[in-house]
N, C-alpha and C positions, 0 to 999 in steps of 0.2 A: 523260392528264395531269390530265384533272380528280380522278378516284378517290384518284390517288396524294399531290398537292394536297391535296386534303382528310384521306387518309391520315396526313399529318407533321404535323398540325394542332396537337398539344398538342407534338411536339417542336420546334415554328417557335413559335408561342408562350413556349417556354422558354430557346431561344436566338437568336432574329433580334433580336428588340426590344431585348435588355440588349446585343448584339452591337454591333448598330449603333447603341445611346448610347454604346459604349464605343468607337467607332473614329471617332466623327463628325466631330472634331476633323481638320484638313488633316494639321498634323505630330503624332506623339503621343508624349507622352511616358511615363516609364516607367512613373507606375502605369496609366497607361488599358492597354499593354500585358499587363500581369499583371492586372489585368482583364480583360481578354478570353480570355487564356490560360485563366483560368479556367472562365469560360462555354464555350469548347471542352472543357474538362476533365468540366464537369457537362452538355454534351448526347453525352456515353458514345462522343466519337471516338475516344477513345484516347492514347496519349501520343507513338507515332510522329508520329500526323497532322496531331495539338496543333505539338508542335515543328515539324512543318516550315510551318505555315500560318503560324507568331507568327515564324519567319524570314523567308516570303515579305514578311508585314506589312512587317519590318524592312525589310526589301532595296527597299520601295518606297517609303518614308519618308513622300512627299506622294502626294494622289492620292486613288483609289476603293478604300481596303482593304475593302469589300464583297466589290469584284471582284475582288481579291487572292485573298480566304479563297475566292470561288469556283472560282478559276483551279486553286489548289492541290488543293481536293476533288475536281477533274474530274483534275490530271495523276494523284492518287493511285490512283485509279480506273481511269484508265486502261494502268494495269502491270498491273491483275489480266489472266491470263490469261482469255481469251477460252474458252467450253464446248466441248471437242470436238463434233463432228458424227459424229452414232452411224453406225456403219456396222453393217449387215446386219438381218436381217427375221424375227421382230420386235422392234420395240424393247421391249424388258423394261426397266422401271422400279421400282427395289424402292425404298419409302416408307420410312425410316426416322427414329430420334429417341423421345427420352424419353415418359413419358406424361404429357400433356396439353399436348398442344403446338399442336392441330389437325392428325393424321394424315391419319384418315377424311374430313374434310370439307373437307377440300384433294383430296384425293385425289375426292371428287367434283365439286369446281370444275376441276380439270384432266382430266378426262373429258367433262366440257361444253367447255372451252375447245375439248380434241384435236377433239370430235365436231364442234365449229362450225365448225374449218380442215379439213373434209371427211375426218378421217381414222376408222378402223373401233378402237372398242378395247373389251374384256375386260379386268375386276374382280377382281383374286385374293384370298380371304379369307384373309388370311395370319396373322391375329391369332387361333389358334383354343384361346386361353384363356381368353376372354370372349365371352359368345353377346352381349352387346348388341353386342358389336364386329360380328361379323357379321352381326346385325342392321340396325345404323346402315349397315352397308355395302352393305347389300341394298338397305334404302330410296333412299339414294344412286343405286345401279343402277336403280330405280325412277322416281326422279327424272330423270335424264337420259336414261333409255332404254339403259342399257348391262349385257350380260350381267356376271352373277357367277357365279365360279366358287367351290364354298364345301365343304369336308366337316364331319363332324362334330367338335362341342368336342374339345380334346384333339389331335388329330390334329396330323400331322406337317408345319407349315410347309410345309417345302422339298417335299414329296412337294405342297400344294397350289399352289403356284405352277410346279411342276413342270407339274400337269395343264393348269394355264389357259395355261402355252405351248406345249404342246403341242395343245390344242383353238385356238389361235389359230394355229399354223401350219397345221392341219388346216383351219381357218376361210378362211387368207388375211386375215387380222386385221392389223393395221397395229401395234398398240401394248398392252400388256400392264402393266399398272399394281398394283403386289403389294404389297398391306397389312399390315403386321407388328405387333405387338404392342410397345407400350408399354414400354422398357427403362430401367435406370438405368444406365447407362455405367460403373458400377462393377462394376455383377453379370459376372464373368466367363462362368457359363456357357450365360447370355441372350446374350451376347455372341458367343458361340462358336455357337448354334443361328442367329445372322444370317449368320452366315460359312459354315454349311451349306448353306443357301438359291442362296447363291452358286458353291460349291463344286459342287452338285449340277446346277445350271443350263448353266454350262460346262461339265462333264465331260459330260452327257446331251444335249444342245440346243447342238448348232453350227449356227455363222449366225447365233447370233442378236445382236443389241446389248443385253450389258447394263451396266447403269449401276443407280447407287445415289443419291437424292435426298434429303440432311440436312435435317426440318423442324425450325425453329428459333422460339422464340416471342422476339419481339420485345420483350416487358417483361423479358427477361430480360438485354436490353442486353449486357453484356460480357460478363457471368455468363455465359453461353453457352457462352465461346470452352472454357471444359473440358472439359466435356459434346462439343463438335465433333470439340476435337481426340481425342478415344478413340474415336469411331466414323470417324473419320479415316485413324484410323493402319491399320487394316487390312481396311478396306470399299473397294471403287473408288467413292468419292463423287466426283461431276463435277460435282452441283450442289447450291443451298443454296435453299430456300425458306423467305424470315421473312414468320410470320403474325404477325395481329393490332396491325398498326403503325397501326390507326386508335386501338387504346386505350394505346397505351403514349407518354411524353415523351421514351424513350431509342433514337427512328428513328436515331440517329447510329450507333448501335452497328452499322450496316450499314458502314459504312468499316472500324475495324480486324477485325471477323469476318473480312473479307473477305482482307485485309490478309495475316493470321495463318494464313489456312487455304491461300492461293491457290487457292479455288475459289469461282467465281463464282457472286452472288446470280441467280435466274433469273426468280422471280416474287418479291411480296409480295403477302399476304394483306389487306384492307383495308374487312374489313368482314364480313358473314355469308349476304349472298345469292349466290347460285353466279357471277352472274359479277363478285362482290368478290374476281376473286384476277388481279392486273395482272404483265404482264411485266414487271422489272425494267431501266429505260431511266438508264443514269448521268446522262445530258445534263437528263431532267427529271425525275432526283429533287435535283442540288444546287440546280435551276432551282426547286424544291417548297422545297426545303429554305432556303435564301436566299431565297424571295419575286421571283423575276424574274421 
């Protein structure tokens, strides 16, 4: 709670305080209304979640609109659907997202995280367009204590995350974690070599669970939701990870991503030492977020 807390720090600074001058009042009237609505509008919720919070306000006239605008950020939150639960062994997680998003170094905080809940995992260098990428990935591996599996520059993605599932079932490896290269969601046929990765993993490797994990950087607020929805549309993404929500003012923009995509946030990023990357808890981040 604390990390996370600290995490929304410049986005609770930009909208609790002008919030709650703006609602302080018992009854309120219309411009403190449209006031507020605004400061929903500038901490990046959205305009679904805008309107339904500045109706909730409405509907409760007198009272603690604090606890209004809380109530409604937890019901909204709580329609997103809940992660599947992977089934079969082992779980393959392809990292995906644009570049510069924090891939890599997510990808090695959630290798420390898996390794600290007792489980075994393998490093796939899947980015093998850029040697610092494999580099940064290796040290990562380094860092944590967790093999990589790496070929040379150049080399075929899908044929490398191929081998690290396959030396993780040969291992009895619990979890498989596969590093891709930096795309723009517009380049179709970057686009098309992420969807190989995947093609090649089920058609060769049954049993196993795999799934796809959108990193998303958190200054980029709503901006985002474009970029999501094209890796979206035909990747199995089940989860979202927003880094870097210790430096951005627009943490709200976790509401309509969420919202827009129906896939649930799982971690956020919240800083740069390996264990700055928090599970995603709604209860305490509107609880972070409104100051409760």
């Amino acid at each position: 709670m604390k990390r996370i807390f600290q995490g929304l720090r410049k986005t609770r600074e930009r909208f609790l305080r002008p919030l709650r001058d703006a609602l302080s009042s018992g009854e309120l009237d219309e411009e403190a209304i449209e006031e507020a609505e605004a400061i929903l509008y500038s901490a990046d919720l959205g305009v679904e979640a805008t309107e339904r919070i500045i109706e909730s306000i409405r509907e409760r006239g007198e009272g603690d609109h604090m606890q209004a605008v809380a109530d409604e950020l937890l019901s909204i939150i709580d329609e997103i659907p809940a992660p599947p639960v992977p089934e079969g062994s082992p779980r393959v997680i392809v990292i995906i997202g644009v570049n510069g998003v924090g891939k890599t170094s997510t990808i090695g905080k959630l290798a420390a995280r898996f390794k600290g809940e007792g489980k075994s995992v393998i490093l796939a260098a899947g980015d093998t367009f850029r040697a610092a990428a494999i580099d940064q990935l290796e040290l990562w591996g380094e860092r944590t204590g967790t093999p990589v599996v790496r070929q040379k520059m150049g080399s075929d993605p899908a044929a490398v995350a191929f081998d690290a599932v396959q030396s993780a079932k040969a291992k009895g490896v619990d979890i498989v974690i596969v590093d891709t290269a930096g795309r723009l969601h517009t380049k179709v046929n970057l686009m098309e070599e992420l969807g190989k990765i995947f093609r090649v993993l089920r058609d060769r490797m049954e049993g196993i669970a795999l799934e796809a994990w959108l990193i998303l950087d958190a200054n980029s607020g709503q901006n985002s939701l474009r970029q999501a929805e094209a890796f979206t549309e035909g990747l199995p993404v089940t989860g979202i990870v927003l880094t870097k929500l210790d430096s951005t003012a627009k943490g709200g923009a976790i509401i309509p991503i969420q919202q827009k995509l129906g896939i649930p946030v799982l971690f956020v990023g919240v800083g740069e030492s390996v264990e700055d990357l928090e599970p995603f808890d709604h209860s305490e981040f509107v609880s972070a977020l409104i100051g409760g």
